[in-house]
N, C-alpha and C positions, 0 to 999 in steps of 0.2 A: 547669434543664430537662434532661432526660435526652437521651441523644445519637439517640434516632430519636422523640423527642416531635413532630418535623414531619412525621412521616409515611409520610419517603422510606423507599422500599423498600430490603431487606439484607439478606443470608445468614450465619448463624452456625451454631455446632455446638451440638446439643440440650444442654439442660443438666436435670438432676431437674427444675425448674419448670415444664419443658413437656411435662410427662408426659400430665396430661391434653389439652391441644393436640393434641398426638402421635396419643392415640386418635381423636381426632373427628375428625381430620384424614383418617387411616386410614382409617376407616371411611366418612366421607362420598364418598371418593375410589371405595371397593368398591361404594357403594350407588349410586354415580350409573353405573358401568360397567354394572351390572347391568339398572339401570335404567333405562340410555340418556336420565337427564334433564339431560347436559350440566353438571352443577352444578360438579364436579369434572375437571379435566383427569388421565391419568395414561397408564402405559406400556401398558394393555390388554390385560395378560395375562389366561387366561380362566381360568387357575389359579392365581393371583396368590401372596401372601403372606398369611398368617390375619391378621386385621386388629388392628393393634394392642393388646393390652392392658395396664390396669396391671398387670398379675400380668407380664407378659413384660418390661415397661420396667422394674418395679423390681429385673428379676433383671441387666440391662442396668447396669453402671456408667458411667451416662452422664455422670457427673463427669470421666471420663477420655477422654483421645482414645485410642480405640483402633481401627485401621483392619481390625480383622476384624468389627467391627460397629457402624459411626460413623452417626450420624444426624445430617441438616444440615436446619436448619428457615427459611422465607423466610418475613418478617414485614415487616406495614408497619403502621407505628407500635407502634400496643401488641397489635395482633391479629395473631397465626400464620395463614398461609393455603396455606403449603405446605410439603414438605420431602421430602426425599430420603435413601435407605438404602442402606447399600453391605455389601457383604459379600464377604472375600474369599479366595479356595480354596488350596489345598497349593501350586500353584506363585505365590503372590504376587501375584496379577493380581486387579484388583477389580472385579467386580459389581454395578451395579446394579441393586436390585429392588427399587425402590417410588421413582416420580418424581412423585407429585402435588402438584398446584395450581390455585388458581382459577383460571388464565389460562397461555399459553406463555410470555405475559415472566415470569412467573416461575420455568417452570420451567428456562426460560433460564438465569437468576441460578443457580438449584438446580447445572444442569447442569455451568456455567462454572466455579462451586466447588469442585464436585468435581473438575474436570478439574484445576483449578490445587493443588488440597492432594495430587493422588494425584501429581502430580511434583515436591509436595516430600517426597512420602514414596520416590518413585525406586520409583514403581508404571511398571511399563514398557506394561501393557495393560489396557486398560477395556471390561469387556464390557455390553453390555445388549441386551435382546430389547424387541419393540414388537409389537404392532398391526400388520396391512396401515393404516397413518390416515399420510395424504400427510402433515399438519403436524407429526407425530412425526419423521417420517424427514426431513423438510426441517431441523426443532430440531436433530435428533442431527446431519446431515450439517453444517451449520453451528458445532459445537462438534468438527470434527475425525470422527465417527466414522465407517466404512464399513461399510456393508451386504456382505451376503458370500454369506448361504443362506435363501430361505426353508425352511419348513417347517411340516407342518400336524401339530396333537395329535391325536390321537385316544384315547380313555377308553369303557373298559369298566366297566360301571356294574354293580353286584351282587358284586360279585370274582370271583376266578376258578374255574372248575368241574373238576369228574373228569376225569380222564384216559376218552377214548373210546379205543377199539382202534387206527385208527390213531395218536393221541400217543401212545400206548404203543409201536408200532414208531418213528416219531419220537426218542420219548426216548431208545431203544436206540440208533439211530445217530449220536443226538448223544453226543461224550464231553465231559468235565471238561476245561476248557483247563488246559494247564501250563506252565511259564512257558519252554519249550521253543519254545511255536507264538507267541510276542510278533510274529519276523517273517513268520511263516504269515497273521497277524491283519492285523497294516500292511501285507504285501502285499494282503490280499485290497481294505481300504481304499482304496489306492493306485490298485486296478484301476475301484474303486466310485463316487472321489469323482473331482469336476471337479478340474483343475490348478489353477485360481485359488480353488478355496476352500482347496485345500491348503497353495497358498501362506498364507492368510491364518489357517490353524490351526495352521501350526507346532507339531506335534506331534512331538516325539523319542523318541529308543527308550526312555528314563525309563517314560514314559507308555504306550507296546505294553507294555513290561513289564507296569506295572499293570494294565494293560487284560486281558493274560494270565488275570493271578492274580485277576481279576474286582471289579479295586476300583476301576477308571476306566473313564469309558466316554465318549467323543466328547461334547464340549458340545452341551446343546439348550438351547431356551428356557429352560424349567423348571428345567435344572440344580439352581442356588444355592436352590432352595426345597426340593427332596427330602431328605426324614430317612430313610435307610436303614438297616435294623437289618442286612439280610442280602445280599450281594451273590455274584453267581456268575458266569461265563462259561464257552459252550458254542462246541464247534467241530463245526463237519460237514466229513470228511474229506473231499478231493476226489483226484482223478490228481494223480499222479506227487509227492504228497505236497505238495498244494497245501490249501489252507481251499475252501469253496463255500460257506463260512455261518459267521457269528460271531454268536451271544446273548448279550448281556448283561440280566440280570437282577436286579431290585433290591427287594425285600420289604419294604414300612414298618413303621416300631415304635413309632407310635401312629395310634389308630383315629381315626377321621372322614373323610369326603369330601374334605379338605384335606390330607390323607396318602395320596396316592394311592400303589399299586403302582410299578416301572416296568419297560418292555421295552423294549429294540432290540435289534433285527434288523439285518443287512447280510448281504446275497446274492449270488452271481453270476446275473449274466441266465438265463433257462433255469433255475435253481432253485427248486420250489414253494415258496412260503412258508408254505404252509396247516398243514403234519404241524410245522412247525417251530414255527408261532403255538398250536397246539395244544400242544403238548409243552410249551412255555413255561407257558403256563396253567397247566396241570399241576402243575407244577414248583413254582411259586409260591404255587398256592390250597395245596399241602400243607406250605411254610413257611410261610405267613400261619397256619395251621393251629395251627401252633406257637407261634406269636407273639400270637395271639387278634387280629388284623387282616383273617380270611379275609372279611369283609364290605364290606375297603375296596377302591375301584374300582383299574383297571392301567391306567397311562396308555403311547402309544408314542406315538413320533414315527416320521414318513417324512419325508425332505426332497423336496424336488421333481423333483430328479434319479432319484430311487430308482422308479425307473418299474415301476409293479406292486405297490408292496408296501402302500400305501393302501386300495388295491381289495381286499387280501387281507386285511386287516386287518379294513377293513368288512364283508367276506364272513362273517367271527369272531365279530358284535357289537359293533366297536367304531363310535362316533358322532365324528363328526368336530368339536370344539370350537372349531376356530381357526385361522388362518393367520396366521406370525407371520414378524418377518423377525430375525435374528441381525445384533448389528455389531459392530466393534470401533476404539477407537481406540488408535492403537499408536505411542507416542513413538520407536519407532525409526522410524517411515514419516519422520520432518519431517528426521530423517538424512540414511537412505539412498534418498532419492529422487533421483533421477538430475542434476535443477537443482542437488540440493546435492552431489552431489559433485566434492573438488575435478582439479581436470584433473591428469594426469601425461606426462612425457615431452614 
């Protein structure tokens, strides 16, 4: 008898045999979101991951454990009915994007897995984005994670267009960041975001660096799925040699709807964002230009904090796809949380 011929449900790591599993899995999980037929449970992103294929799994050495792109499949008996993808970025922290399954207890199992193999790999932080869907966020807060920001996507659909007259003055007065304005950039952040998301994004001056020199740019949902061929950062001078505006912008380098553009923006209060959303466009539709992606859509994000800059966006063309919540689970919390430290003196 094989060791799950009784049925019981168990998580293991993908192996070449469940490639095709893999796909249908994928796929059934994309077609029930879309289709709202409940068949598939998953994390509800509305720009999810491209749905499996064997052309992608067999370029994937899924023989191997590797935790920059480890797949974990939940099976009961001899059928796969769910599994989970992790992928994980320059500073070491791992990603979740893709938790589907036919039900929560499995994705339960999915989640539990990953949690316990990324601290034997001395993964210090796990991130995943969800849905506003109450039973998601009840699964994740249950498996240790915390919610931190929402935020909504927004996607421009056609690519981006010509510079109109004002993006043209726009564009002049944004200049090229240099890796001079890193704490021009994290000050302007500092003024932007809430204390306690701050606290829980632990971003250091490593990271304003790159953000500078326009190769990182603040976690959003979508993150871990964007293929960037071109990335850049814009600063808007302000007084006394302060930021009043940080752009980052990010240009895909393959074509499709599933390769979107990307922008963010962060403003101070009292800054228009209109000449700046424009100028971005700009910017963008004439490196997509180059890159032959000028047809693919620009997605941004506003988090909920960021008051105003939604409404400007929409003002743009852009369509509002989703509201999604960011969490993270972070092995130094089970630390240094205040119960656990121990007494001195």
């Amino acid at each position: 008898m094989s060791p799950n011929a009784d049925g019981a449900p168990r998580v293991r790591l993908a192996r070449i045999t469940d490639l095709t599993a893999l796909v249908e899995i994928s796929r059934r999980a994309q077609r029930s979101l879309h289709e709202g037929s409940g068949e598939m449970r998953s994390l509800g992103l509305p720009l999810g991951p491209a749905a499996l294929s064997l052309y992608q799994l067999f370029r994937m050495p899924l023989s191997l454990i590797r935790s920059s792109d480890s797949i974990w499949i939940h099976q009961r008996g001899a059928f796969a009915d769910g599994l989970a993808r992790v992928e994980r970025d320059e500073r070491g922290d791992w990603t979740i994007v893709e938790l589907d399954a036919v039900d929560d207890a499995a994705r339960a199992r999915l989640l539990a897995r990953v949690a316990r193999e990324a601290g034997r790999h001395g993964v210090v932080r796990l991130h995943v984005a969800c849905a506003e869907d109450a039973a998601t966020l009840m699964l994740l807060g249950g498996a240790g994670f915390q919610p931190y920001a929402r935020e909504t996507l927004f996607l421009l659909k056609g690519g981006a267009r010509n510079a109109p007259s004002s993006a043209r003055a726009a564009l002049a007065a944004l200049r090229l960041a240099q890796p001079s304005d890193a704490l021009r950039i994290a000050q302007l952040m500092s003024v932007t975001t809430p204390p306690a998301v701050s606290r829980m994004e632990l971003i250091d001056a490593r990271e304003w660096e790159r953000a500078a020199a326009g190769t990182w740019a603040p976690r959003a949902s979508i993150t871990p799925l964007l293929r960037l061929a071109d990335q850049s950062a814009f600063v808007l001078d302000g007084a006394a040699g302060e930021a009043d505006a940080w752009v980052h912008l990010g240009v895909a380098r393959e074509r499709g709807e599933e390769h979107p553009h990307a922008l963010r923006i962060s403003l101070l209060p009292g800054v228009d964002a209109a000449p700046l959303i424009e100028a971005s466009l700009a910017e963008i539709g004439e490196r997509a230009a180059r890159v032959g992606t000028a047809e693919n859509g620009v997605l941004a994000v506003a988090r909920s904090y960021e008051g105003g800059l939604g409404a400007a966006l929409a003002a743009q063309g852009f369509a509002p796809i989703g509201d999604l919540r960011l969490a993270v689970r972070d092995a130094r919390a089970r630390v240094t949380a205040p119960g656990m430290v121990p007494a001195i003196g």
